[in-house]
N, C-alpha and C positions, 0 to 999 in steps of 0.2 A: 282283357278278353279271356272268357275261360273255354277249355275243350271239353270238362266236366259234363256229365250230362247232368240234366237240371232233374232230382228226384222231387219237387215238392210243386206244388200248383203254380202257375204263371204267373197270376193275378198277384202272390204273396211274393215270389221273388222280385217281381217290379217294384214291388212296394219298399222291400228289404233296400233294395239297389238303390232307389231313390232318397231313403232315410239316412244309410251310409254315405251318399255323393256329398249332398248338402249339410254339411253341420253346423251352420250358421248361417240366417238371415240373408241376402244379397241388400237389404236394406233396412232402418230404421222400419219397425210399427210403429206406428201412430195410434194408440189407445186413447184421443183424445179427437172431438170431434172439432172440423175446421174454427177458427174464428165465426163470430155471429149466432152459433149454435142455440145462443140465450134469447134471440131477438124472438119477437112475436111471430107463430108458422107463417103467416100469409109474406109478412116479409123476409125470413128465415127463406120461403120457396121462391120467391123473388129473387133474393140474393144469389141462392144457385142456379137460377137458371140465367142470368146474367153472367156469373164465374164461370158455366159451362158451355158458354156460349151456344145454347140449345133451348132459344127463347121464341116465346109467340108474337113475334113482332108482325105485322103485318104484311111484309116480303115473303116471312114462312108459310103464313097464313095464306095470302094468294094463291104462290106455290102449291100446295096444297088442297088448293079451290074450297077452301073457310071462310073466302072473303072478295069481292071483285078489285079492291084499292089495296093498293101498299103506301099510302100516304099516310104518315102521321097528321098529327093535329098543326103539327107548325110549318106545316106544306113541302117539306122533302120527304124521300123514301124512306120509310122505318125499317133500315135492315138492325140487325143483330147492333152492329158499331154503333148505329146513329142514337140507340138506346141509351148509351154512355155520353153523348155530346149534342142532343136534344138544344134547342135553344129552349126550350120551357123547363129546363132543370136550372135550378139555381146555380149547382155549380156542375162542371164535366167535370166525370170522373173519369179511373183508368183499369185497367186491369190489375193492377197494383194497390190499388186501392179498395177492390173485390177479393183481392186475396187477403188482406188485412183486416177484412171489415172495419172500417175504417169510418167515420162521420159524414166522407163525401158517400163512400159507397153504401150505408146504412139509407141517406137522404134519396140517393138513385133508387134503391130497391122499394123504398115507401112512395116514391112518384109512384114507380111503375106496378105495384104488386096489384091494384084491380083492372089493370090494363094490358099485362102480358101472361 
């Protein structure tokens, strides 16, 4: 803490302070876009909106009065989860497998990429 008074603009000493504080990262950048990045957009935007759990499933869509049903096609609730463990997907996937892009979660995101 200094008793100095401050001669120069506010805006530029916070900035001074804040440059001096941190001299190094708190963590790795990532210059490199997640796994899948290569995949076709429709399902590339699939992908993330399943990785971020911030999908148009039909629970959201209700919520949201988009829609009167929250039923999927295979007759349980299509929330978020159910997305990943559908009985109409060949295989369930996991979140682990979304963060990988991985062949299961490649095959999830192409189910659902005209659907969510």
């Amino acid at each position: 803490m200094t008793t100095e008074p401050i001669n120069i603009d506010a805006n530029i000493r916070k900035s001074e302070l804040w440059r001096h504080a941190v001299t190094q990262p708190l963590f790795d950048l990532k210059e490199e876009p997640p796994p899948g990045s290569n995949l076709p957009y429709p399902t590339w935007k699939s992908l993330n909106r399943l990785r971020s759990g911030v999908s148009r499933c039909k629970a959201n869509l209700r919520r949201w009065g988009y829609t009167g049903a929250a039923t999927c096609e295979c007759g349980e609730i299509q929330t978020h989860a159910h997305l990943l463990t559908c009985t109409e997907l060949e295989h369930a996937c996991t979140q682990d497998d979304l963060a990988q892009a991985n062949e299961r979660a490649i095959q999830t995101a192409r189910f659902w990429e005209k659907k969510i």
